[in-house]
C-alpha positions in Angstrom: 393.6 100.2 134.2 395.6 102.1 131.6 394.6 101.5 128.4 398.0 101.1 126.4 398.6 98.3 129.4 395.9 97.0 128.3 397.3 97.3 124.6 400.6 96.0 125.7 399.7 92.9 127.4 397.1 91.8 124.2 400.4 92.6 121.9 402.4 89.7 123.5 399.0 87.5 124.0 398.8 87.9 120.1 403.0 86.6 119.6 402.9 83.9 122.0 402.9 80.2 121.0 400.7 77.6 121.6 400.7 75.9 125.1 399.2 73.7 126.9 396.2 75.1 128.9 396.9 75.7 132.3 395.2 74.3 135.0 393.2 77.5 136.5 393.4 78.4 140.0 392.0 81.3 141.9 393.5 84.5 143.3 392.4 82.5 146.9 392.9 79.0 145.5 389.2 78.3 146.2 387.8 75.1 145.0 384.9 75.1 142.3 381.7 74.6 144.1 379.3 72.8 141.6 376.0 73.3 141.7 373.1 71.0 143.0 371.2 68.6 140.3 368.2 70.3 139.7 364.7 68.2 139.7 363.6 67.2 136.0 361.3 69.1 134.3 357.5 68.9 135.7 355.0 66.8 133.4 353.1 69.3 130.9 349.9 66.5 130.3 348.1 67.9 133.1 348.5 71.4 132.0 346.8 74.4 129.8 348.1 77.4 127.9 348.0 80.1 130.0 345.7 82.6 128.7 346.8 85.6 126.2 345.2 88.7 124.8 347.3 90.9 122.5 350.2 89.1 123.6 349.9 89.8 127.4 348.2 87.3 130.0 344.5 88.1 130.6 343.3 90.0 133.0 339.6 88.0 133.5 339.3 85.2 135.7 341.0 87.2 138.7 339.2 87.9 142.2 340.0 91.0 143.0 338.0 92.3 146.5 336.3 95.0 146.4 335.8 95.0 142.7 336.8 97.8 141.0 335.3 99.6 138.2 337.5 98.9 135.5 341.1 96.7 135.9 344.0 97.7 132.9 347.2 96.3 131.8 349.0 98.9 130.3 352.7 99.1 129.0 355.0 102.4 129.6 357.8 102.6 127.1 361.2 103.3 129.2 363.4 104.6 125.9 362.4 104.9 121.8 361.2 107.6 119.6 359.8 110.3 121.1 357.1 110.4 118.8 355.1 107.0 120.1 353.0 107.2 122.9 354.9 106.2 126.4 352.1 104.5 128.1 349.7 102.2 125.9 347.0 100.4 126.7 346.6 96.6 126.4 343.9 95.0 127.5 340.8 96.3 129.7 337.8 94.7 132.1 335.0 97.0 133.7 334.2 100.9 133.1 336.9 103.1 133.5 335.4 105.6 136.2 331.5 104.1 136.6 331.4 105.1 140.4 333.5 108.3 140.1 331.6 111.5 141.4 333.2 113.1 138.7 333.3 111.0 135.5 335.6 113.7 134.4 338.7 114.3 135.9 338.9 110.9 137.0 339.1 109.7 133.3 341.5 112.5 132.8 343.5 111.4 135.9 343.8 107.8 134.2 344.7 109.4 131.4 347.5 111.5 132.5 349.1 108.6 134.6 352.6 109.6 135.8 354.1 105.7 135.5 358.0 105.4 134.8 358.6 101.9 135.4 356.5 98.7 135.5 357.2 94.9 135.7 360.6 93.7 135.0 359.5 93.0 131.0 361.7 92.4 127.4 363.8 94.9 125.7 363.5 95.3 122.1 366.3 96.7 119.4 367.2 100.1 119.9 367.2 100.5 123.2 362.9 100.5 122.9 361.7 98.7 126.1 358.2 98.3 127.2 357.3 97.4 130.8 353.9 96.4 132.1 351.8 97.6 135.0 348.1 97.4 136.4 345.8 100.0 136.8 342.9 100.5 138.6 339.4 103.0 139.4 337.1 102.3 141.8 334.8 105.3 142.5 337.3 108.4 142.4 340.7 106.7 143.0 343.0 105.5 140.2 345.6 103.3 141.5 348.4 101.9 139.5 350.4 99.0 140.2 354.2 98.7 139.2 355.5 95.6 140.9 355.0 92.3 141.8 354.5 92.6 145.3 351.8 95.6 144.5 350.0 92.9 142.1 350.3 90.5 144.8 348.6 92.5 147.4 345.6 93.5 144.6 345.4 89.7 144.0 344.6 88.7 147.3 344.9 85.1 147.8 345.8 83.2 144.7 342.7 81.5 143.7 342.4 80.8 139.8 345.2 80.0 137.1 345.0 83.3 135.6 345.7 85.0 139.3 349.0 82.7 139.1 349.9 83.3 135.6 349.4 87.1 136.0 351.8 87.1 139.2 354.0 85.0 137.1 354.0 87.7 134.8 354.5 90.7 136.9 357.7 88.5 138.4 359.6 88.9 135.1 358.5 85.7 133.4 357.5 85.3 129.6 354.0 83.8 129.1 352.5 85.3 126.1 354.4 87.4 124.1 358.1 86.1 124.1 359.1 83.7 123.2 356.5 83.9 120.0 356.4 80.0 119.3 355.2 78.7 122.6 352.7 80.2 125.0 353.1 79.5 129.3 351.4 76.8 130.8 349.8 76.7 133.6 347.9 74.4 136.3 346.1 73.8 139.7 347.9 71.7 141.9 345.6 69.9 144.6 347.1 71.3 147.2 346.1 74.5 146.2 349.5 75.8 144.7 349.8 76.7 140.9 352.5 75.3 138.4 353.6 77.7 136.2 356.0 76.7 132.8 358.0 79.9 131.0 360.2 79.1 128.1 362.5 82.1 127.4 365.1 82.6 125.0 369.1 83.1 126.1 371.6 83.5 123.7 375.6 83.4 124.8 374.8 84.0 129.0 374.1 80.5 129.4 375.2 79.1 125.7 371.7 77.7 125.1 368.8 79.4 122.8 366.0 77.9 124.7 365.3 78.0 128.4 362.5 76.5 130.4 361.7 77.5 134.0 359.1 75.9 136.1 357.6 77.9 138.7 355.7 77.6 141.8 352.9 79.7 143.0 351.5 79.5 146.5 347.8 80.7 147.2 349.5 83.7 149.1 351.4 84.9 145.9 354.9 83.2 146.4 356.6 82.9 143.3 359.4 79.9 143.4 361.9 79.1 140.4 361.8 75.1 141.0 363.5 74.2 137.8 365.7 75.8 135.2 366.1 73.2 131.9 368.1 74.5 129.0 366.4 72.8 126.1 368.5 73.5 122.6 371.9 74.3 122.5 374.0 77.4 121.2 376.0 77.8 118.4 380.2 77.2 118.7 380.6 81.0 116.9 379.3 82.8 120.2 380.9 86.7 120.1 382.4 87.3 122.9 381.8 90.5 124.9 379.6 92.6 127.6 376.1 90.7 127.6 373.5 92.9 129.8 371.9 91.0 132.4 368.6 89.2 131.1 369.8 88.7 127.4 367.3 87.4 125.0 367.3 86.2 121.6 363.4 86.4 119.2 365.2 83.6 117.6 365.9 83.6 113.3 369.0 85.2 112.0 370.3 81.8 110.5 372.3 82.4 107.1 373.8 79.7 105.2 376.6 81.8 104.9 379.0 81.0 108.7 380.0 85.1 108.4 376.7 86.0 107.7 375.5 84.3 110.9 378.5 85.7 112.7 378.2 88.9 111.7 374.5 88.8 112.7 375.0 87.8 116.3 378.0 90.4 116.4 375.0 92.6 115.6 372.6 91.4 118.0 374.7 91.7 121.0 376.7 95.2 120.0 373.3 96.7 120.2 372.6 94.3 123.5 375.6 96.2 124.9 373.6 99.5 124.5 371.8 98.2 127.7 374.8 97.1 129.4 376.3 99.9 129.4 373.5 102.4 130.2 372.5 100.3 132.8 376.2 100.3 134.1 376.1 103.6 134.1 373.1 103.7 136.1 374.2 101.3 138.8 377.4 103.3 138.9 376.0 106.1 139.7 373.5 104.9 142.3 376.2 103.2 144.3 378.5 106.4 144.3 380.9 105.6 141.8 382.8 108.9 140.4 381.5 111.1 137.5 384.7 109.8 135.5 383.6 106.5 135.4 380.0 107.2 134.8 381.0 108.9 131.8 383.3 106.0 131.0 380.3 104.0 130.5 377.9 106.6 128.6 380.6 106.9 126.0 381.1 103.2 125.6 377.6 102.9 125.2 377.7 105.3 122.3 380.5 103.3 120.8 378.2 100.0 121.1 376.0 102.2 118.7 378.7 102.8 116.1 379.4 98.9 116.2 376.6 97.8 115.7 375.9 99.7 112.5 379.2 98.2 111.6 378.5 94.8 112.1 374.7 94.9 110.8 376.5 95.9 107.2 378.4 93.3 107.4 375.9 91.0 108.5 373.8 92.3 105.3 376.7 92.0 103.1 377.2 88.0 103.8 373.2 87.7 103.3 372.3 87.7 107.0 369.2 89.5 108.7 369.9 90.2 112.4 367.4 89.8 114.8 366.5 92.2 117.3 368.2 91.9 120.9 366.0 91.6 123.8 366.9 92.3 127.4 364.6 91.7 129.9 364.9 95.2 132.2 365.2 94.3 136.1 365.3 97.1 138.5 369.0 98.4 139.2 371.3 95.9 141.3 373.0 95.6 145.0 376.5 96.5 144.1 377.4 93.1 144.6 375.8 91.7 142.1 377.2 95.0 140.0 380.6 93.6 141.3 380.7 90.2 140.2 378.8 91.0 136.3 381.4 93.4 135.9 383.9 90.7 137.0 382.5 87.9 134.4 381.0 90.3 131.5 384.0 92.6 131.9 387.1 91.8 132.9 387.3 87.9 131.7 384.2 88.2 128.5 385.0 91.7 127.2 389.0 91.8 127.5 389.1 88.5 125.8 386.9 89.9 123.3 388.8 92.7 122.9 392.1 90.7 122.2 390.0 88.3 119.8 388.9 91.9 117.6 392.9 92.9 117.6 393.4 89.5 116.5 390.7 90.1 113.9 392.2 93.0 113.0 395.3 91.6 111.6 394.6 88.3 110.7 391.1 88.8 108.7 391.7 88.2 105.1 389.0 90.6 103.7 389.6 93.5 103.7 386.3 95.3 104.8 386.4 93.5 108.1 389.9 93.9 109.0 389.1 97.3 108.9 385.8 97.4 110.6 387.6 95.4 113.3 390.8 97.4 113.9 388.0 100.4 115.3 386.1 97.9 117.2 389.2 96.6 118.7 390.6 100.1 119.8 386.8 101.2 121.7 387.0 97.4 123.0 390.1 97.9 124.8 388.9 100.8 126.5 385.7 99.3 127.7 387.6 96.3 129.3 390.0 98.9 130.9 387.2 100.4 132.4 385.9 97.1 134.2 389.3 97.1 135.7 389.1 100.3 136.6 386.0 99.2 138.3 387.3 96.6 139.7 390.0 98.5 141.0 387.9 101.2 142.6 385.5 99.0 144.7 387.8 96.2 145.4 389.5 97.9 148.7 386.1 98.1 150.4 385.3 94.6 149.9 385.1 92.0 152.7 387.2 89.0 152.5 384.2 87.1 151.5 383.2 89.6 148.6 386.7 89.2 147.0 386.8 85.6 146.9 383.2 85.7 145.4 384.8 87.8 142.8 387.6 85.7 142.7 385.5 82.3 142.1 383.2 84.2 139.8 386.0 85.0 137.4 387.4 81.5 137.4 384.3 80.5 136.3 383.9 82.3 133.7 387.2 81.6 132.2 386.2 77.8 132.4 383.2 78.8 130.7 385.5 81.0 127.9 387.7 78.1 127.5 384.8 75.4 126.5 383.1 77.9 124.0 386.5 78.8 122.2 387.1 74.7 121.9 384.5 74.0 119.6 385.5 74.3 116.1 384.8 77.1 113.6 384.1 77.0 110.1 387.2 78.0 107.9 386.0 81.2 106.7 385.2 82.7 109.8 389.0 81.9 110.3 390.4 83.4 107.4 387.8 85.9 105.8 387.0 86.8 109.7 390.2 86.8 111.2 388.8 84.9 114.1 391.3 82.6 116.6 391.1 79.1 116.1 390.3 77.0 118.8 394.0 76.0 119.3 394.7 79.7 119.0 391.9 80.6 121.1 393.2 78.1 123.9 397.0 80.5 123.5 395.1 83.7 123.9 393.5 82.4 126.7 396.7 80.9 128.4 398.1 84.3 127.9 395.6 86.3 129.4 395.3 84.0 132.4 399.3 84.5 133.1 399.2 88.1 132.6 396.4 89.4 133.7 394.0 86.9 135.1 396.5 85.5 137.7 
């Protein structure tokens, strides 16, 4: 989409009046399907804490057959400083290289390991990342082991509470290390399954902090999702914008101060958006999309960079300190799944976001963040034009079916917009910050939805 239509269309969103919401329909007229009840949450009595050492689950209790000579959990760093070490050690059981014929090389093979990616694991600030993975040595053959289904097949049959928090693990949920506060549980069933409890952190992708998600493991190393329970609420101030898939929050960053606390989740999730984008980027380019567009998204990435310094200054200023973002990194995606974030992160959550920072722009009453968000606004815009130019480039080779999935998905999401922007704001993040008041909001919205969303 052409950027100065996109510029047009958000300068008569920001003249128009207030009206009445309008009652949102689809491009297909598709009714909302709601979801299932989920079953309640499983009782805890009966359970342990799974166990931990430094931060990861332990690696003893398992029944691995044959038995190697020495089992590892290591981490490989995917991005951060060049000058820290990319694969680090965690935990060990056994001798590295007891049966080996030659000692030797076969410690130097462990030590040189060629491993680029491990289990789907959390994303730190900065674009640092760390991801998991198993190795092992039994006489001279090192073996590593990346994935879940690798663990799965090392594992055997799922025989002990550590086998099923391990597997757990290596599935992309948080046990040990994240969240900090609460460790997994974990216990056997007598039917020979495993219940598993994670409680992970989400920010703004589902507007709750705290998640919990009880799991399932069979003794052959099925790993089920049987409940998802949010467990605290959000806040009302949620920034809108491109959230990577897999957000996290480490929780802290409260400030008395409402801008401070604005300003520090502005912060969070500009540098979350580092990840968004690069991983846009990367699905882009793995599903054929053109060079122009890949470099769309590499420079928008950049520009996340630039806001975020921005918004961490004046997160500081009103007495706020930011947490760091976490993003738990899961391999690349099917383009439809590409298809429909871009559809909810892009063109509803970012180009509302965008108009909100032109609003911000002319309406903040201090001066330094008026400023700060008239350059946000102007790199915002152009990152919403490109998920309609995404949009536009894939939508002619979607099946009927694909589009009205997109079509429902976006609907959605504008329901979703409309009950965060509801909730009411504290004054100065009205008038210091510039931002839309819920009846404002609602006006934006209505705008959007007749001029662009329709």
């Amino acid at each position: 989409m052409n950027v100065n239509r996109l510029r047009t269309l958000f300068s008569h969103a920001l003249r128009v009046s207030l009206a009445t919401p309008l009652l949102l329909t689809g491009c297909q007229g598709e009714p909302v399907v709601e979801p299932s009840p989920e079953p309640g949450p499983v009782d805890l009595s009966q359970h342990s804490d799974v166990a931990c050492v430094n931060g990861y689950p332990a690696i003893t209790g398992l029944t691995v057959a044959p038995a190697p000579d020495v089992l590892q959990l290591r981490t490989v760093r995917r991005w951060g400083p060049p000058t820290l070490p990319p694969i680090v050690l965690k935990t060990s059981e056994g001798e590295p290289c007891a049966t080996a014929s030659n000692p030797q090389a076969c410690l130097d093979q462990l030590e040189a390991l060629d491993v680029t990616r491990g289990f789907p694991r959390l994303c730190g600030y900065s674009s640092e990342c760390a991801e998991g993975f198993l190795v092992t040595t039994r006489g001279d053959e090192v073996t590593t082991y990346t994935t879940a289904d690798a663990v799965r097949a090392l594992l055997g049959s799922i025989d002990t509470p550590e086998e099923a928090a391990l597997l757990a693990y290596a599935s992309g949920y948080a046990l040990c290390s994240y969240p900090a506060y609460e460790r997994g549980k974990v216990r056997a069933l007598p039917d020979g399954t495993f219940s598993v409890v994670s409680i992970q952190d989400y920010d703004c992708e589902t507007n709750v902090y705290e998640t919990r998600h009880d799991l399932e493991v069979t003794p052959d190393g099925v790993v089920t999702e049987v409940g998802k329970f949010p467990l605290k609420a959000g806040t009302p101030d949620c920034v809108a914008g491109r959230r990577p898939v897999g957000l996290q929050v480490s929780g802290g960053g409260d400030c008395e101060d409402a801008r401070g606390s604005y300003f520090a989740k502005a912060a969070r999730l500009e540098a979350a958006a580092i990840h968004a984008f690069l991983r846009l980027r990367d699905e882009l380019a793995l599903h054929g999309a053109g060079s122009a567009l890949q470099d769309a998204a590499l420079t928008s990435a950049a520009d996340e960079v630039r806001h975020t310094e921005v918004t961490l200054r004046l997160a500081w200023r009103f007495g706020a300190t930011p947490v760091r973002p976490a993003v738990t990194d899961l391999p690349l995606r099917p383009w439809g799944e590409v298809l429909l974030d871009n559809t909810v992160e892009g063109c509803v959550r970012e180009t509302y976001g965008a108009l909100v920072a032109h609003h911000q722009a002319v309406h903040a009453r201090d001066p330094e963040i008026r400023e700060a968000m008239a350059r946000i606004a102007d790199d915002e815009t152009r990152h919403a034009a490109l998920s309609w130019d995404i949009d536009a480039w894939a939508l002619p080779g979607l099946s009927t079916e694909a589009r009205a999935a997109l079509h429902a998905a976006r609907r959605q999401a504008i329901k979703i917009l409309r009950e965060e922007v509801a909730v009411p704001l504290a004054p100065e993040l009205i008038t210091d910050a510039g931002l839309p008041s819920p009846e404002v909001a609602a006006a934006l919205l209505d705008s959007l939805e007749q001029s662009l969303w329709a």
